[in-house]
N, C-alpha and C positions, 0 to 999 in steps of 0.2 A: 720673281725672286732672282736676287743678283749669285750669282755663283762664286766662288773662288778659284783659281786658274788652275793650284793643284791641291787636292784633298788633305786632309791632316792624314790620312789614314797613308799617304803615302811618305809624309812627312814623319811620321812616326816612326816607320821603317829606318828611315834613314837618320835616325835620333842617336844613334849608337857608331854611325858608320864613320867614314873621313866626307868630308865634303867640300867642292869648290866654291867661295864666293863669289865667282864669277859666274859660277853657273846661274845661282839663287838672283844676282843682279842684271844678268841679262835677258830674264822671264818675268819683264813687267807688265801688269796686266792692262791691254787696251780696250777703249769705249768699245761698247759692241756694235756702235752704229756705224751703217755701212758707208764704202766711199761715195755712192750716190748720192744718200741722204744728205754728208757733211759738205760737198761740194756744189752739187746744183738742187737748189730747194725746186719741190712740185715744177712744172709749167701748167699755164692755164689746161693744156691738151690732155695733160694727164690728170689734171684735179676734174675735167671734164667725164672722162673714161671711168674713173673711182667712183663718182656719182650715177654714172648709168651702172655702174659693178652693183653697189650697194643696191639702188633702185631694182635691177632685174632678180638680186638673188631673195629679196623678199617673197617674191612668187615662186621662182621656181629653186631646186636643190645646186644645180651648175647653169654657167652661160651656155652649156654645151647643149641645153635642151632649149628648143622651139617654143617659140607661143603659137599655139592652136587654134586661138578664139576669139572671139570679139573679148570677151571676157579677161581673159589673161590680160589683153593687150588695155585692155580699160585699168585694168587695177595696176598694172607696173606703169602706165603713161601716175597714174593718181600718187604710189610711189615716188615717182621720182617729181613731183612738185606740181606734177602739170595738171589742168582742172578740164580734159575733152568733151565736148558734148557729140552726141550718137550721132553728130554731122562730120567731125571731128573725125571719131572712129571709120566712118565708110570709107572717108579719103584714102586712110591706107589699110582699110580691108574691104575690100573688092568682091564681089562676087568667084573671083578667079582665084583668089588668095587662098592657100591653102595652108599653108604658115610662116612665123616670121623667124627669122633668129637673131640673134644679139645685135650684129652691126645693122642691121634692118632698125632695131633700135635706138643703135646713136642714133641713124640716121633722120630716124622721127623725132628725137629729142632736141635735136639741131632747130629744127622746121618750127616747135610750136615752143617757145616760151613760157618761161612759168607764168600762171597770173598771179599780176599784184594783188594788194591789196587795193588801191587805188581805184582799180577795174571792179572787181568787187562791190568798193561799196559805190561807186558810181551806178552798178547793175541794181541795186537795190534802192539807191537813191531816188531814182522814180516815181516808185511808187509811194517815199515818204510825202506825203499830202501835208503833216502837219510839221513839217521838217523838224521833228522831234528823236531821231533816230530811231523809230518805231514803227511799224508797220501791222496795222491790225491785220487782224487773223482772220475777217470777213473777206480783202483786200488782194489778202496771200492766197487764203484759198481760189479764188476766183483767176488771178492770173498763173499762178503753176497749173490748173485744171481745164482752165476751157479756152485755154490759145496755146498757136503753136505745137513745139515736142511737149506734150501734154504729160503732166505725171497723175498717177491713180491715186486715189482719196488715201491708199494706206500709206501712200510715202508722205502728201503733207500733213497726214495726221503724225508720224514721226518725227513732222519736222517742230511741230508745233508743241509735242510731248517732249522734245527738247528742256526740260525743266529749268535749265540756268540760262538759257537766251530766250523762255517767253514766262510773263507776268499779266494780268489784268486783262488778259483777249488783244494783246500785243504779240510782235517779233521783236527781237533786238538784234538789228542786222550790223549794227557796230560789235556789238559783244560776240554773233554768228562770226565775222570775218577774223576775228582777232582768234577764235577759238579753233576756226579752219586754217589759218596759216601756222598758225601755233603745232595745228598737229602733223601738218606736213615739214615742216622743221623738224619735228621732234622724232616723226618717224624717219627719217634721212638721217638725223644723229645716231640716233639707235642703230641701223641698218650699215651708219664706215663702222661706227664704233664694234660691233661687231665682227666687220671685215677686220677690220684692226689688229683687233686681237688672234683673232682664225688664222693662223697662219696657212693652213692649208687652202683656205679662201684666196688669199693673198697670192698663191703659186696659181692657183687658176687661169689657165692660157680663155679668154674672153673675146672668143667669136676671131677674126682673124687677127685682133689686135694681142700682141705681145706684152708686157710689160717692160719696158725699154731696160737695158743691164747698166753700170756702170760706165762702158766703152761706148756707148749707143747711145742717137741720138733716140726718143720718142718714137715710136712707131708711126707711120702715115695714118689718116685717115681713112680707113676702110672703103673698100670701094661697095655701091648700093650692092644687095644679091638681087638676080634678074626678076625678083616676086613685085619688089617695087619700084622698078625702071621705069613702067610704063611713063604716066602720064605725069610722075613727081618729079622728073629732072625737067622736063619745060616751064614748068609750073613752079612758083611762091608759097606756100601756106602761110596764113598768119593765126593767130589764136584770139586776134583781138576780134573781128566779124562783128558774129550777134550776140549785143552783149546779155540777151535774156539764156541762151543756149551756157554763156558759162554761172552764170544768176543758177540756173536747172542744176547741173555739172556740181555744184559747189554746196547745194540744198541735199541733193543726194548722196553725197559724199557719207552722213549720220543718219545709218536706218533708224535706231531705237536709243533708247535709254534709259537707266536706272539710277536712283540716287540712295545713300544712306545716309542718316544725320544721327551720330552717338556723341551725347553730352558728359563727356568723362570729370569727378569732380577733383579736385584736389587731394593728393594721396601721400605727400612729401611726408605728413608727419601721423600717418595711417598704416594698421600695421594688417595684413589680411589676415585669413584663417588658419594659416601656416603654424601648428601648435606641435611641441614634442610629444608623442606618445606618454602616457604617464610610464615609470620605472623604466624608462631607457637607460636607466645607468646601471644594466643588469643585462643588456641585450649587447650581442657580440656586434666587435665594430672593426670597422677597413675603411683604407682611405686610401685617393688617388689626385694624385696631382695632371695637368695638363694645360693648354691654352688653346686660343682663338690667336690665327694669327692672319693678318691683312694682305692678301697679294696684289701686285703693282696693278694688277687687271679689276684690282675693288674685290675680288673672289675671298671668301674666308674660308678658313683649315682650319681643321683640331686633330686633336686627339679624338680616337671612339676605342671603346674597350669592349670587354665580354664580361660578364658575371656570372656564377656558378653560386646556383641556391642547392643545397644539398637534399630540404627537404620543405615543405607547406612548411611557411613560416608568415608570422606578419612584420611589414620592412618599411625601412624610414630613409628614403634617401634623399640629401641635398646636395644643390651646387650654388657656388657662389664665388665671386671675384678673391684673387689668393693675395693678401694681405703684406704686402714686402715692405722694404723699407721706404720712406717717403720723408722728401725736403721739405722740411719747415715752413710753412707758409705758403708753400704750392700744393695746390690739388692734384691729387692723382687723379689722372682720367681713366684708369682701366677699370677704377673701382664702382666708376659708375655706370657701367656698360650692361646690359642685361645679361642673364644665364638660364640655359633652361637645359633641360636632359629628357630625353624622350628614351623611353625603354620598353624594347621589341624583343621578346620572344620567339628561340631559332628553333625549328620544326622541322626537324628530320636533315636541315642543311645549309648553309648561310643566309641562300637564295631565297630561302624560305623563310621569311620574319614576321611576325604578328605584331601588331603595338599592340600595346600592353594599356600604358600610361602615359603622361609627362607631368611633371612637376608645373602644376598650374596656381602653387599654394606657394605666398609670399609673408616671408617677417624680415621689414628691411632690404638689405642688399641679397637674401638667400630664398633661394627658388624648390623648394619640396614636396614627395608626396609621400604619402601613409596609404600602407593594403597588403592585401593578402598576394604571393606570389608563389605559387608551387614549386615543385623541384623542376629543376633544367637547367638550360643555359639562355642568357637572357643578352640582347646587345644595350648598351648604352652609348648614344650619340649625345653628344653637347651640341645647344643652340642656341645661337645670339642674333638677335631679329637684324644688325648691320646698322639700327639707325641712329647709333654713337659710334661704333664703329669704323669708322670711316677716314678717308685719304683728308689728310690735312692740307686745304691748301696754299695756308701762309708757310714759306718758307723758313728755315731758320739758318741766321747767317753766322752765329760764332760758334764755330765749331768746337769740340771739348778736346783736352789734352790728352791722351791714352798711355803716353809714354814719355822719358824724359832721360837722361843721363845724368851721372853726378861727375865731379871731376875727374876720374880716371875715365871718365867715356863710357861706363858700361850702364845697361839698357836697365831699367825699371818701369815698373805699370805707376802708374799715377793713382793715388789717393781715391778719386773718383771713379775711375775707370776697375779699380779694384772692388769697392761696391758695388758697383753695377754690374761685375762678374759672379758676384757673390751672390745680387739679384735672380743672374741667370742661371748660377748654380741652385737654388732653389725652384726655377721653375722644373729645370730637367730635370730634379731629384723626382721623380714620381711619386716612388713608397714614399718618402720624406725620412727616408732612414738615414741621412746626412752623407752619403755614397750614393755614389753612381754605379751603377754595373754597366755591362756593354751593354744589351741591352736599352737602357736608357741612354746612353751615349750615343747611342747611333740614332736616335731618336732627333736626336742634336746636330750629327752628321749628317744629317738626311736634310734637315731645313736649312741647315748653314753652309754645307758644300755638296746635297745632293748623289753621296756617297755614303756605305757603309764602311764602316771599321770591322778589318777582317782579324780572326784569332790571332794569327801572325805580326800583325802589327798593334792590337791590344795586349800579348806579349811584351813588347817592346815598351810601350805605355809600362806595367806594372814594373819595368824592371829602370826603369829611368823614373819617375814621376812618384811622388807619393801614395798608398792606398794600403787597404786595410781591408781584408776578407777576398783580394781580389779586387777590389770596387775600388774608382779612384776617391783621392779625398777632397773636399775644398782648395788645400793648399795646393795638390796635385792638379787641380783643373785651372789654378790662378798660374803653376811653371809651363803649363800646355801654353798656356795663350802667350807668356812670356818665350816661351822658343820662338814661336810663330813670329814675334817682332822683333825677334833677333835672327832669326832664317830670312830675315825681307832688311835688315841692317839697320831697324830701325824706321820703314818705311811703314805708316801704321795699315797700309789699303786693305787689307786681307783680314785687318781687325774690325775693320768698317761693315767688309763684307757681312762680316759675323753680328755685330751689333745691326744693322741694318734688315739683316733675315730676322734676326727676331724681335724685332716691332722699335730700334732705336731710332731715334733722330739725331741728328749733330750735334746737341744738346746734351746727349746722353738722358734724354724722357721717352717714355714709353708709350707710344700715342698709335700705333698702329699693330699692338698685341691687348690681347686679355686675357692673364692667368686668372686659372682658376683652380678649384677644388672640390673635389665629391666626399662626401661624408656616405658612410653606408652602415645602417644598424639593421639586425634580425635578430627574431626571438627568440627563436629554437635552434638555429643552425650559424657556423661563423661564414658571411660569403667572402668570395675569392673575388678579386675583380682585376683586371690584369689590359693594360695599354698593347692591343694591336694591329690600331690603323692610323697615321696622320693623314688622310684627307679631306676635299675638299666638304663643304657642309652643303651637298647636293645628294644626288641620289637618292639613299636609304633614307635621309633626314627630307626630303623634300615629297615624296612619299606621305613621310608619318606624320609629317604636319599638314598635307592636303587632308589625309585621312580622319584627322584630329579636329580639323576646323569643318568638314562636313559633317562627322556626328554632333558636335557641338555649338556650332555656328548658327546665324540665322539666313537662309537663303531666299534671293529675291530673282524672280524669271526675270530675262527679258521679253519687255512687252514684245508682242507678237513675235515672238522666237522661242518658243518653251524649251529646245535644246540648249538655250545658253544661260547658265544662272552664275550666279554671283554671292559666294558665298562668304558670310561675316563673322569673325568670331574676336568677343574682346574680354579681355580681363582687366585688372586695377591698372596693367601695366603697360599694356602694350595694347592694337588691334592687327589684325591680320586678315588679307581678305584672299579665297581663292577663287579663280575663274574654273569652273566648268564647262567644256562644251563634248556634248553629247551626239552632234551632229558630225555627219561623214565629210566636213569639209574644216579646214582649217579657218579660223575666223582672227580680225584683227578689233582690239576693242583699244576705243581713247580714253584715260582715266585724266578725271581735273580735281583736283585738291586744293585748289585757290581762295577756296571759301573755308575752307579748314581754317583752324585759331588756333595761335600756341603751338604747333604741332611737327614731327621731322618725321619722313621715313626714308624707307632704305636706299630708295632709289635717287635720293638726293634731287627729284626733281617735281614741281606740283603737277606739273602737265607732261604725260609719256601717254606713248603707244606697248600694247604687248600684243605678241600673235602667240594663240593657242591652235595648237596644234587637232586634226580631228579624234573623237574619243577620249578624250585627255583631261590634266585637271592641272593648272600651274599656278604657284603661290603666286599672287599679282604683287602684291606690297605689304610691309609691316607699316605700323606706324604707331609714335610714341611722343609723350608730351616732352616740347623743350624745358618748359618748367615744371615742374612734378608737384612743387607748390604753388601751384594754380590751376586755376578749371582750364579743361581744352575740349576743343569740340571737333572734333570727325564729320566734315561735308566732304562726301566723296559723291563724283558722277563719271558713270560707266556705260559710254555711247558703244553701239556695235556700226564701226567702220565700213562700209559698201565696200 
């Protein structure tokens, strides 16, 4: 999220005061990208170093820590693209070796080249007898097994349990290579992409290599540490050798596998079980407003609130996309974005939250559920699966007018831009009592300049600006934004800013927010429900949806791995799957979606890698039909990564 240089909350202040234009005109805001980036793009040396960065920090937490093992050194050489066979690994671990560290790294990374694909299927080509890109599984068995680095009956029977590259007592070593280089890409994107974001990652000093400044050229080459001087500086390594050693290398890469196949039917003009309680128009009711809003990182935020049931009551609560105004002949997109509300009971202290429920019951675009809920305090987190949700990536080139003069020069909002404010003034109104209080305003402040508004200068707000009970009014929130482009001269960037934080495009369309709205009825008591947290839709929400899709879901082991399951849970509208692993070590699984039909999820890609962490449970993917009026089908397969 892009910031504004200085907060309204400061600007407010000085609403009443004397002020210089020179001041306001010589504090324009510049890119935030650095002189480095704008002047010397990457060199190969350093796009090299970012790649051994990403590849080492898969395994371990810093570059600052050692590989130990044959094992480490096997899986981050595999990381970072490379395919070594256990002849491979001796070269630079030694009997003498006792560990390596990072530039020990480049160093190896240097020496063996990634394999192609080429090599690959040239390694497998061999054995095709009927040169049909197939290799029976009498064939396979017999050469992984009884020559050479010999592998055990349980690794080619995984390889062979590979469900989407074997059919009829076949391999398909064309579909094998494309699905092994696919996951080494995929893992490497995942693993900058990552670093990318991490800023903290990013400042990481990486073995003796620096990350070069502004003023500086690229750091040197690292010099070897004395572990692997010996006999590697006289000596060449190649990777190309024996081409059955990386044939092995590349088989072994996928221990196991799992697949699911759900035949979801057309549901566009289908309404589900989602029904009002009979006499709700007797049961006490509240509402709240909030959104789902997109950060640049793909991350989503909302609103999450608290509820107060006073007493055992039974309770009706929906969420659903919040209805604003809409251009003529264009589709809103927020409207069709999922919503769902999971609600967790606090037990003695925030830390401490039970789920309860979520809203798994659909009429339409609105997401519900009906039950009984004792007295307490209850939290409610909003959740939107992301796979509508997401960074658009056609650009748009004409930009909307915000502002304009008439002939005396003085400033006005434009026609449009005034809707569109009007929009916004309805999402921040929460209660919907047509007012803002501070409260909600900083709500506002907080997404749009990352600042609260302080009494002092909400003060100043009431006493210049429109409002009523204290709260500012509509027209009062349309002269705020109108000083603001008169405080810049006219210069609309700090309006952009504003439109931009909360889901605009240059268009003035709403493509990377989704308001929405909770309904809330009870039958014996009126509940309270009250907005106070915008963040991200991780943590508590990520939690209650593992926990949601393990009672509910259907769970499939991995064959010969009972520590790592894979858990499925679907409704009319969406599927969601979560990885369990049980085991004391962290594991990496590759998920393919290629075979799916009709289908989008969140992660925007059919083929990724995820690492789950040891003891742990991480939502892998949502997934949702692109056409809602037609059948889609869920083929998912979930290999566990060597």
């Amino acid at each position: 999220m892009v910031i504004r240089e200085r907060p309204r909350s400061v600007r407010l202040r000085m609403a009443i005061s004397p002020r210089s234009d020179a001041t306001f005109s010589s504090q324009k805001s510049t890119p935030s990208e650095s002189p480095r980036t704008k002047k010397f793009p990457l060199t190969e040396e350093e796009i090299f170093y970012m790649n051994c960065r990403a590849a080492y920090l898969t395994v371990f937490k810093s570059s600052l820590e050692n590989i130990i093992s044959k094992d480490q050194l096997y899986l981050a050489l595999q990381h970072a693209g490379r395919n070594p066979s256990q002849k491979t690994i001796n070269k630079y671990w030694t009997p003498q070796t006792a560990k390596l560290n990072f530039d020990d790294f480049c160093i190896i990374l240097r020496k063996e080249k990634p394999t192609s694909k080429a090599e690959l299927l040239k390694s497998f080509k061999q054995l095709d007898v009927n040169d049909d890109g197939c290799i029976l599984h009498t064939d396979l068995y017999k050469f992984l097994t009884k020559r050479g680095e010999k592998m055990t009956r349980e690794e080619v029977n995984a390889i062979i349990n590979l469900t989407d590259v074997n059919a009829d007592g076949k391999f398909d070593y064309i579909k094998f290579c494309k699905l092994y280089m696919t996951t080494n890409e995929q893992c490497l994107k995942t693993t900058l992409e990552k670093l990318e974001v991490d800023s903290k990652l990013r400042r990481h000093q990486f073995g003796n290599h620096i990350e070069g400044s502004p003023e500086r050229d690229p750091s040197p080459v690292p010099k070897p540490s004395p572990k692997i001087i010996r006999k590697t500086d006289q000596e060449t390594f190649s990777n190309k050798g024996d081409t059955r050693s990386s044939l092995l290398s590349a088989t072994r890469k996928f221990k196991t596998s799992v697949s699911f196949t759900i035949t979801m039917g057309a549901n566009g003009n289908r309404n589900s079980k989602l029904t009002e309680p009979n006499l709700i128009k007797d049961w006490q009711y509240m509402q709240s407003k909030g959104c789902f809003f997109l950060e640049e990182d793909g991350e989503i935020i909302s609103h999450q609130y608290r509820m107060q049931i006073a007493q055992r009551s039974m309770v009706y609560l929906t969420i659903k996309p919040l209805n604003l105004s809409q251009v003529e002949g264009k589709p809103s997109p927020w409207l069709s974005i999922d919503t769902a509300l999971y609600i967790l009971k606090e037990n003695e202290s925030q830390a401490n939250l039970q789920l309860m429920c979520f809203t798994e019951l659909r009429n339409r675009e609105v997401f519900g559920w009906t039950g009984e809920l004792g007295p307490g305090i209850y939290w409610l987190i909003p959740s939107t699966t992301g796979c509508r949700l997401r960074k658009k990536i056609k650009p748009v080139t004409d930009e909307a007018q915000l502002i304009y003069r008439d002939e005396t020069g003085k400033l006005f909002l434009t026609k449009e831009f005034k809707s569109t404010l009007s929009d916004i003034f309805e999402v921040i109104d929460l209660d919907g009592n047509g007012l803002l209080s501070l409260e909600e305003y900083n709500f506002f402040e907080l997404r749009t300049s990352g600042e609260k508004c302080d009494e002092d200068a909400w003060a100043v707000c009431r006493e210049n600006f429109d409002t009523k009970r204290n709260e500012l009014t509509r027209q009062g929130f349309m002269d705020l934004n109108l000083m603001e482009a008169n405080d810049r001269e006219g210069d609309p960037c700090d309006l952009w800013v504003t439109l931009h934080s909360m889901g605009y495009n240059k268009a003035l369309e709403l493509t990377e927010a989704c308001p929405f709205v909770i309904d809330i009825y009870a039958e014996k008591c009126k509940p309270k429900i009250k907005a106070v947290h915008m963040e991200a839709c991780s943590g508590q929400l990520e939690k209650a949806i593992c926990k949601s899709v393990l009672s509910k879901g259907d769970a499939k082991v991995m064959d010969g791995y009972e520590n790592i399951i894979v858990h499925t849970y679907s409704c009319d509208t969406w599927i969601t799957s979560v990885i369990e692993n049980k085991s004391d070590e962290k594991v990496i699984i590759h998920i393919n979606n290629e075979l799916s039909k009709n289908c989008v999820n969140n992660r925007g890609l059919n083929i990724f890698a995820v690492e789950v962490g040891p003891k742990s449970t991480m939502v892998c993917q949502h997934v949702m039909p692109l056409n809602e009026r037609q059948e889609w089908i869920y083929y998912c397969i979930y290999s566990l990564i060597s």
